[in-house]
N, C-alpha and C positions, 0 to 999 in steps of 0.2 A: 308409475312408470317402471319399467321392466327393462331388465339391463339384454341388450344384446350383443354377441357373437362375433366377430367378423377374422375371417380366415380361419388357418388350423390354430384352433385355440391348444394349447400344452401348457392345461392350467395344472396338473400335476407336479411336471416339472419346474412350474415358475412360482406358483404359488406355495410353495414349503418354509415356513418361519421356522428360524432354528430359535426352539425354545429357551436353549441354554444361553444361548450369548445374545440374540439378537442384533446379529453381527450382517446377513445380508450386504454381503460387500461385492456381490455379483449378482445384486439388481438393481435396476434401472428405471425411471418412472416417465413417461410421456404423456405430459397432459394436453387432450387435444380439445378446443372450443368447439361447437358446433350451435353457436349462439346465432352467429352473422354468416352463416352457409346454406345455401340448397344438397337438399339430401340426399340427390343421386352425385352430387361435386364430394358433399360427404364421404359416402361410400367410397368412393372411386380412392381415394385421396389414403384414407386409410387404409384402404387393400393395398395401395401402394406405398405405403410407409411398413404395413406389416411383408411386403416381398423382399423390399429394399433390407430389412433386417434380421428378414432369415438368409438372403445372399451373404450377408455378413457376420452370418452363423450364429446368430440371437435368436433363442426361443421367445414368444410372446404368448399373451394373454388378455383380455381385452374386457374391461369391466365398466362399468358406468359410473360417474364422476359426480362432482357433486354440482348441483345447477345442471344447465343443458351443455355435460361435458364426457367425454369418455377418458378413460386412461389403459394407456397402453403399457403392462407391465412388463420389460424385458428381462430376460437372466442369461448369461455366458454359459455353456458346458464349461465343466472345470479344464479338459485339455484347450480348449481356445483362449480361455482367460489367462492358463498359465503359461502356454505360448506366447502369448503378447506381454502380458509382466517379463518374457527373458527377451525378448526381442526389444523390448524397452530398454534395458538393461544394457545390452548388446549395441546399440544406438547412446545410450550415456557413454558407454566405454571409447565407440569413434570420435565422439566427439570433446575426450577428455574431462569428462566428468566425474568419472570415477578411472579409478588405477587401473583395479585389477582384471582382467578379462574374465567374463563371466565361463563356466565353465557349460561343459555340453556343444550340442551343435546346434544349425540355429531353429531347429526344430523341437528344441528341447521345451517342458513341462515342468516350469517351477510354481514354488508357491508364492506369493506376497509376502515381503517380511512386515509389513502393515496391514491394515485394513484400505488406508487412502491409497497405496500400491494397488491394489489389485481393483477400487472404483476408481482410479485414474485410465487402468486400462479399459474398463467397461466406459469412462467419460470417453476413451478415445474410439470405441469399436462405437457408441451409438454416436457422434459426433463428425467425427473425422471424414474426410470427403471419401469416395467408392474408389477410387484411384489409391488410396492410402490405406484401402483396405476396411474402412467404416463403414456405416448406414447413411451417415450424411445430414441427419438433421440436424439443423437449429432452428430453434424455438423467433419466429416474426420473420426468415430470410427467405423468400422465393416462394418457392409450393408450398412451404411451411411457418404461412402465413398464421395459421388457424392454431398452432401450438405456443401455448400459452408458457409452458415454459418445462423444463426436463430435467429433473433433480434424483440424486440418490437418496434412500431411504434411511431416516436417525436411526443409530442403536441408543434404543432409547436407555436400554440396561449400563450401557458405556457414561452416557449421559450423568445418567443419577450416582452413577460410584464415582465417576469426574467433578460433581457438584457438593458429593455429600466428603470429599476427601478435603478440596481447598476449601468449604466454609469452616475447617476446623485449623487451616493452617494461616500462619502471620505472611508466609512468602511462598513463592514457589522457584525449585529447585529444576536445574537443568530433568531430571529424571521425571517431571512434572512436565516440564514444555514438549518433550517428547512424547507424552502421552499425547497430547492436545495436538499434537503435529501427527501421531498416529490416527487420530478420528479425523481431524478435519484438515487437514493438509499443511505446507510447509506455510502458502498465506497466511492464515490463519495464525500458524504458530508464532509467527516472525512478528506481528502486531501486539499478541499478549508477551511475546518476551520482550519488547519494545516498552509496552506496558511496565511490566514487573519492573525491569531499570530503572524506567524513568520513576515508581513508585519508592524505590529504595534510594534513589539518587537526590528525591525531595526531603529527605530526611537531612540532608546539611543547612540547603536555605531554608528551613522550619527553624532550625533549632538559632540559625544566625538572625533570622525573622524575627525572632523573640527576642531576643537580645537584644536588636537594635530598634525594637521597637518598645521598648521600659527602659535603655539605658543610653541611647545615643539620639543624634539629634534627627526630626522627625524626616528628613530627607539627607542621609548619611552619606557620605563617599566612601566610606570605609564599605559599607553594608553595597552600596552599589558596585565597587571595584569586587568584590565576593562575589555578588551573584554574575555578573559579566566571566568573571574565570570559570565559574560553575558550571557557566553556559559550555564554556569551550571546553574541558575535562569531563562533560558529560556527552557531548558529540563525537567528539575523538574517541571515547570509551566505545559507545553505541558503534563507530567506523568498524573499531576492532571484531566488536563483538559478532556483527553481521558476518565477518569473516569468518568467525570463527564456528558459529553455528551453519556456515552455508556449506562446512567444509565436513562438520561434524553430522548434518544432514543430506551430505553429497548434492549440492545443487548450485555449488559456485561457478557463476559461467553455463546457468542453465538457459538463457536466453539466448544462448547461439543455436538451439536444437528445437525452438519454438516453430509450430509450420506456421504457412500464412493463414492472412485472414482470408475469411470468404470474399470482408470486403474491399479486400486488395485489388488494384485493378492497374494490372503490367502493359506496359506497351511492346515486349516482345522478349524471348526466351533465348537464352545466351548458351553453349556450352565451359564449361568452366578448365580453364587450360591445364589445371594440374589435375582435378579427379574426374574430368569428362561427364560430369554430373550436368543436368540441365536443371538450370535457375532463370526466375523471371525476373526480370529486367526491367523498373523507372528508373529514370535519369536523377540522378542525384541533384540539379540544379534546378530544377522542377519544384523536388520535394521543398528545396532549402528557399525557393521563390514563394512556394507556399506557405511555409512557412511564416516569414516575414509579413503576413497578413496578422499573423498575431497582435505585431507591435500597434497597428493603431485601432484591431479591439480592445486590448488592454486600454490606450488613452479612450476610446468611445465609454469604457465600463468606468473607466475614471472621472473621465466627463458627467455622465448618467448619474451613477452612484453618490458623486462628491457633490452634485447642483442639491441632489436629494436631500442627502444628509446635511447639508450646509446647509441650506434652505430650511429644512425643520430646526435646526441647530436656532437659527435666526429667530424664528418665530417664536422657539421657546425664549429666547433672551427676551424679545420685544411684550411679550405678556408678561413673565416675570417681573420686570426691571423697569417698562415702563406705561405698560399700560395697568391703567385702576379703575376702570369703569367697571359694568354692568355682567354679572357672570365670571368675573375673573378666576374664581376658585374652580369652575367647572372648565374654561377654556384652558387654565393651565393645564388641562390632561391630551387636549386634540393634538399638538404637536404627538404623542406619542400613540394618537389613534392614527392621525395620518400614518406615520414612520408602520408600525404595526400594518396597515390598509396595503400602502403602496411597495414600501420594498418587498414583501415575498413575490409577488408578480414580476416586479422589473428582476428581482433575481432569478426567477424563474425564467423567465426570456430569455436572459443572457447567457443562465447556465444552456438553454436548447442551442442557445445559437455557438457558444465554446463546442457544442458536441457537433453541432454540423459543421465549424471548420475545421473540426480534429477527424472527421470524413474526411472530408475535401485533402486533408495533406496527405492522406492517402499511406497510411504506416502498414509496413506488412509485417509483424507481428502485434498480437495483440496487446506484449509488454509494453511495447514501444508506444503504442497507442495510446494508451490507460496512463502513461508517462505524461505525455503533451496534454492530455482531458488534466489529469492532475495540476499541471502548469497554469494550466485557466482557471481551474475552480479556485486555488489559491489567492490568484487574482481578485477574486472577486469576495471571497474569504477575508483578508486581508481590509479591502475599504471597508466593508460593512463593520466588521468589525471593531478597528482600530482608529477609524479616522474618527467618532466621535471624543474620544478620548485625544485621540493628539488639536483638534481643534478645541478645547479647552485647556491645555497644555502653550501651544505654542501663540494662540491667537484671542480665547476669550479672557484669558487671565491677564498675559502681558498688554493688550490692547484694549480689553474690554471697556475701563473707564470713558477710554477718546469716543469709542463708536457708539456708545451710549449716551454722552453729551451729544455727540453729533443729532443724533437720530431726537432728543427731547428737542433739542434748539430746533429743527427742522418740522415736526410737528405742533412746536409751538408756536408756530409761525401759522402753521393751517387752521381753516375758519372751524369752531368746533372741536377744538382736542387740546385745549385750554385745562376742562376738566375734566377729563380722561385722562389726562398725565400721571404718575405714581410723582413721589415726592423721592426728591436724588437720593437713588439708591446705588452704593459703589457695588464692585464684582465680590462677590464670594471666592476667597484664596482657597476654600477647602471644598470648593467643588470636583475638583481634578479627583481629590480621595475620595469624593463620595460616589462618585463616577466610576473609578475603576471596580470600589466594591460592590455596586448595582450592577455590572455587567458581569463581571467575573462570577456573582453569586446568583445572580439569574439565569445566567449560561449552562450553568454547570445542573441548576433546577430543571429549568425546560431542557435538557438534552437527555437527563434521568427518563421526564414523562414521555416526550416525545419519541423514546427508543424502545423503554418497555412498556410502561402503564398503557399508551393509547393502541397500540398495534398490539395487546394482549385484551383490552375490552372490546378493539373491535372483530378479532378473531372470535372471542365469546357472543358477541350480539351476532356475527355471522351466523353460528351454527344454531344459535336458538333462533334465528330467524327461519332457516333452511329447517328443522326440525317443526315449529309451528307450522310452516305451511305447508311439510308433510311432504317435501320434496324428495325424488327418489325412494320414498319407502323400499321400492323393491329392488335396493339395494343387492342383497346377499342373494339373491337367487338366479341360476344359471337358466338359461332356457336351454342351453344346447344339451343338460342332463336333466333337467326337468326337475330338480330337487335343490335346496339348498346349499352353500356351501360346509366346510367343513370347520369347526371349532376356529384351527391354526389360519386357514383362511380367511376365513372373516375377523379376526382378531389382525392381519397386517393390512386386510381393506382398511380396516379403521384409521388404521394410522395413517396406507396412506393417501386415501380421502383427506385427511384431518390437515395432513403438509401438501397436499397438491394446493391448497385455500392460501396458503402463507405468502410471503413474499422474500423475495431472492437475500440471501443476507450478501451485503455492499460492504466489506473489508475498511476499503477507502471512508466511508463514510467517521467510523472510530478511530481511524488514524487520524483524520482531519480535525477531530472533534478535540485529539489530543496534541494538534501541531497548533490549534489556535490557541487553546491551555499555555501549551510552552510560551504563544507570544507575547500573552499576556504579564507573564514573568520576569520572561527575557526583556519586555520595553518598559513596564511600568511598577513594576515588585519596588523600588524605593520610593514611591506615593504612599502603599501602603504592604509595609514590611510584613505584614499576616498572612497575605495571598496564597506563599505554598503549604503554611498548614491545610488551608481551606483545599487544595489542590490536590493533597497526601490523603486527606481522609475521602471524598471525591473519587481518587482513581483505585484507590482500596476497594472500598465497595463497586466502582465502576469495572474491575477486572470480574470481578464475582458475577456481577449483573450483566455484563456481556456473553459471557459464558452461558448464563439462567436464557437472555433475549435469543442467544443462536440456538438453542433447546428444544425451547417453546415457543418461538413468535417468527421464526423464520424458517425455512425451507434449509437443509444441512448445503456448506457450500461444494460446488467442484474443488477437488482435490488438485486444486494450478498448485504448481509449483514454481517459485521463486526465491531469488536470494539475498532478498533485504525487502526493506519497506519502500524500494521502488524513489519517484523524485520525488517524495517526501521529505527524506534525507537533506534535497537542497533545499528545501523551503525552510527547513530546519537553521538552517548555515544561514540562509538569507536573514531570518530573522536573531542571530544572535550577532552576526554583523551590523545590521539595524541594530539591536539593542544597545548594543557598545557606547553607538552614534545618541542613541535619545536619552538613554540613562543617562551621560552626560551629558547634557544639555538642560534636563530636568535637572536636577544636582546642582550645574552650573546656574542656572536661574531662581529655582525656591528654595537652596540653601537658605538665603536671607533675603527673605520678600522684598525686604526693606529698602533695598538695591536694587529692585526690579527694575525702578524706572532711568537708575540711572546708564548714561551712553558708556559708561567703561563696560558694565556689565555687559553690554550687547556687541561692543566691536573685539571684544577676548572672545567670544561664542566660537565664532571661527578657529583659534585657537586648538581649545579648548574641544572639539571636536575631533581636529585634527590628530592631537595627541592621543584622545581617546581611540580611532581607530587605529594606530600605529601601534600603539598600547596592544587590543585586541591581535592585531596581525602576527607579532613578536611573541606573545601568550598561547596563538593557536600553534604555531611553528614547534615551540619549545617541547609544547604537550605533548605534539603527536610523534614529536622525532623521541622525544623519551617515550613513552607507550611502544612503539614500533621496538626498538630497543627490547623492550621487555616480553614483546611476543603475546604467544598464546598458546596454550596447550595442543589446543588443535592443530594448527599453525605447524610447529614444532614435529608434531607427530607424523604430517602428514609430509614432511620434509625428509624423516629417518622414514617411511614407506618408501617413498622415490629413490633414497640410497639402497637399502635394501634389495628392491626388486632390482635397479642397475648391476647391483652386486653378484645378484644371483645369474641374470644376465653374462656380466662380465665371465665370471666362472666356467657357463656354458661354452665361450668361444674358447677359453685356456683348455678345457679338455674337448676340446673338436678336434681331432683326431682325421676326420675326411680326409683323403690321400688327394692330393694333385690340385688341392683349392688351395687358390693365389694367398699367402698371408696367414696362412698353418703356423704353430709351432713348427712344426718340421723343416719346411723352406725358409724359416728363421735360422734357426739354426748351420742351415747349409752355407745359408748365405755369410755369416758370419765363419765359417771356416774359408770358405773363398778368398773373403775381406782380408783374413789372417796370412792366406799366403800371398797373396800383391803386396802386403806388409814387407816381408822377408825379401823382396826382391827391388826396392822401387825401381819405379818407370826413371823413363830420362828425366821426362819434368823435375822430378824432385831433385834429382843433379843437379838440375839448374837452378832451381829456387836456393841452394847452398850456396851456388856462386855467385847469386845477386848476394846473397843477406852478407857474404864473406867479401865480397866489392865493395858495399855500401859501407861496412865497417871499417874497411880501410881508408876510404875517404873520407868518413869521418875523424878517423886518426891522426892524417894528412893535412887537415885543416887543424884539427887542435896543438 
């Protein structure tokens, strides 16, 4: 197969690899299917996608993909790209984003002070709708059904001096996340600085982990009341810190200047009383009615999730504990083929059906959006996770014995299960620990394979499968010149052929991967006190290896800009507020087994919870009014910028000079010689006010 043509190809100018940097930060990739299309719809389709982006002043070029694909590679002239980087700019400054007012007019020609600056702009010229000035595509929305997906091209040279710099460092330093916020944008960056903290912030509950795990009792108050403060001194820290990098990356308050989504859908366009600007318009009680459909997905996924896991939970107790027949060694393992079989399915379901009612409530930015999708996935996060472990916590251990008498009495009552019975076997006290370390150390295994290992061999089987069967051989050759392309050209086909194959990198997914880490911690680290070494050495490597996975196994992301980790944050809060509540409670119960059964232990629970979150509530308060107190450099600085520019401001009016404007020096002045001479004469009134105050004193004299 032979690669065809389609429009004015300007592969000269789009296809030039700057050797030196391999920086391309003013190209753009369009991958279009043509798998599931007739080929004059084809055609047509594409001619119209390359018109739409030369309107929008994108050179194109148009080469053959890999499978039955083409790829449309787009490049800015440098005056359009740097017009739109200062109009960008321009746009931060109305909307308070940055201070100082960019300089020029607004036709002016700057450069990127990054690389994600200047493919921010090229995201928003091929992206953005015609009316905004864009091409308008996105990758599955309308006519552009058949585009699979639209990414900027790795430097890959950036890449390897970014990988080969932090394998040789213990941390990484502000001057470091900046890099990483220069390739891949402020998302990106704001997850591995997120990262980096929470790595450095695991070095206290390590070092008390070990302590209190060779020298204190095996479920401590001491070691628990630590990690609950740790919780809140490490959130509060993270509050700050967001500030302070959103401030030091100018993007604090970027979500007021988000456009909408394409799939916002308004019911009518309002003008705005103060800047006559037209904005679309849904009704707020709408949104907020639709909303409220969440609450009883959440109890359906509770419902769903918790029958599941309960259910196997049961099955396993009842092979273990009571049944001794036939196979038992091989049955003890189906409870955990079921759980493996059925929940990725049922989580898969529910996660589709979280994303079609986070459609349906109709968010018109895409922050907002990706916020509420976050709120569900958590949900659903959260049971899978958690609730096997708190149902051997709160119900297999404290009740286990009764429900397992129950269940032998009851089968031993049925014809046949006589001897099938196990012989009375009590609950295992140390299931709870062996429990948390099986999931925590599993977790943290499969999320390793699952991130890098299988999405880097199935990219490898990809391409040697596409190479055996000798698909597209004729790759590099133009037909519209009849020859070859050239060295530098077919050296960035390769590449990017090689990342049109990958798949999109999902930010959200390693945040999540690291907010269920935290809750692991945050609820159950006095079970078994070792959890955050296991968690410190884990995200050491795991910052390395995210960095290696966005490289090589994913697609480079768009350069969105945001100014924190998004409702993360809450989920964050949620669960070290939970934790407060079950660390105690745990603590409060296997302190001393030996009291499990008795009823004092159980009616102080309430108690004992009580104080525990009051505890936390009074902790969180303390920390964050001291932290706030102590600031932040950024913070601070950006405080003396605002006096300053006011200053220089103020100055300007003190020598404004203008004759005949209301509130001159000048007519200051006048008017205070005026004032001076109405002094020297007063009016009557004041006559008279001397002869009240000299009346009133003699009547007070008169009576004394």
């Amino acid at each position: 197969m032979t690669e065809k043509t389609v429009g004015n190809d300007n592969s000269q100018l789009v296809l030039s690899l700057d050797e030196a940097t391999g920086q391309n930060d003013d190209v753009y990739v369009v991958h279009y299917d043509l798998s599931d299309i007739d080929t004059k719809k084809a055609k047509d389709e594409v001619e119209r996608l390359i018109q739409d982006c030369t309107k929008a002043g994108l050179q194109s070029a148009v080469r053959v993909g890999p499978e039955c694909s083409l790829l449309i590679i787009l490049k800015a002239p440098r005056d359009l790209l740097g017009n739109a980087v200062h109009r960008s700019r321009i746009k931060d400054w109305l909307y308070g984003i940055i201070d100082a007012r960019p300089k020029g007019s607004y036709d002016t020609v700057v450069d990127g002070e990054t690389e994600t600056e200047n493919l921010r702009s090229m995201f928003h010229l091929v992206t953005w709708k015609k009316e905004l000035g864009g091409a308008g595509i996105m990758p599955g929305y309308r006519q552009w059904k058949q585009v699979r997906s639209v990414f900027p091209v790795h430097n890959r040279a950036r890449n390897r001096a970014l990988l080969s710099k932090f394998s040789r460092q213990a941390t990484l330093n502000r001057s470091d996340l900046d890099e990483i916020r220069a390739v891949y944008g402020e998302k990106v960056a704001f997850y591995f600085c997120f990262l980096q903290s929470y790595i450095i912030a695991l070095v206290f509950p390590s070092i008390s982990g070990i302590l209190a795990y060779f020298f204190l009792h095996r479920v401590s108050l001491l070691y628990a009341i630590s990690t609950v403060i740790w919780c809140v001194v490490f959130l509060e820290y993270w509050r700050m810190e967001e500030i302070s990098l959103s401030l030091r990356w100018n993007v604090q308050g970027v979500g007021s200047l988000k456009v909408n989504r394409r799939e916002y859908v308004y019911e009518k366009e309002i003008q705005d009383p103060i800047t006559g600007e037209k904005q679309q318009y849904f009704p707020k009680r709408k949104q907020v009615a639709r909303q409220l459909i969440s609450i009883p997905f959440a109890l359906a996924a509770l419902a769903v999730l918790g029958t599941v896991t309960t259910g196997v939970f049961g099955i396993e107790v009842f092979i273990s504990h009571i049944y001794d027949g036939k196979y038992k060694a091989w049955l003890e393992y189906m409870p955990t083929v079921i759980l493996a079989l059925c929940l990725p399915y049922i989580r898969d379901f529910l996660e589709g059906l979280a994303t079609q009612l986070t459609e349906y409530e109709n968010w018109r930015t895409q922050d907002r959006h990706e916020m509420s999708q976050t709120q569900k996935v958590f949900i659903l996060t959260f049971i899978t996770s958690y609730l096997p472990v708190l149902l051997s916590a709160f119900v297999y251990i404290p009740f286990g014995d009764g429900i397992i008498n129950w269940a032998r009495v009851y089968f031993s009552s049925s014809p046949g299960w006589e001897k099938l019975l196990a012989p009375d076997i009590h609950v295992d006290t140390s299931r709870l620990q062996s429990e948390v370390i099986a999931l925590t150390v599993t977790e943290q295994i499969s999320g390793f394979g699952e991130e890098l290992i299988l999405p880097l061999i199935k990219l490898r089987a990809q391409t040697w499968y596409s190479n055996w069967r000798g698909t597209n051989r004729g790759f590099n050759y133009s037909r519209s010149t009849g020859a070859y392309e050239s060295a530098a050209e077919v050296k960035l086909l390769r590449q990017v052929r090689d990342e049109s194959q990958r798949e999109p990198y999902s930010v959200h997914e390693d945040i999540q991967q690291m907010v269920t880490q935290f809750g692991y911690l945050a609820l159950f680290s006095p079970v078994w006190p070792l959890v955050p070494i296991g968690f410190l050495i884990n995200n050491w490597v795991e910052l390395r290896s995210d960095l290696l996975k966005i490289s090589i196994d994913h697609q480079r992301p768009d350069p969105v800009r945001t100014d924190g980790i998004g409702a993360w944050i809450d989920s964050l809060n949620f669960l070290t507020w939970l934790g407060s509540i079950v660390t105690a409670a745990i603590v409060h119960l296997f302190h001393d087994t030996e009291k499990l059964n008795d009823p004092k232990t159980w009616w102080t629970l309430p108690i004992t919870i009580f104080m525990a979150e009051h505890v936390y509530l009074g902790t969180k308060y303390l920390v964050r009014l001291a932290l706030e107190q102590l600031g932040s450099a950024e913070l601070r600085q950006k405080k003396l910028h605002e006096y300053a520019h006011r200053k220089t401001v103020f100055k300007e009016y003190i020598n404004d000079d203008t004759a005949g404007t209301v509130g001159t020096h000048a007519n200051i002045e006048k008017i205070k010689q005026e004032s001076s001479k109405l002094a020297e004469k007063p009016p009557e009134r004041l006559r008279d006010i001397d002869a009240m105050i000299e009346y009133l004193k003699g009547d007070s004299a008169s009576k004394s």
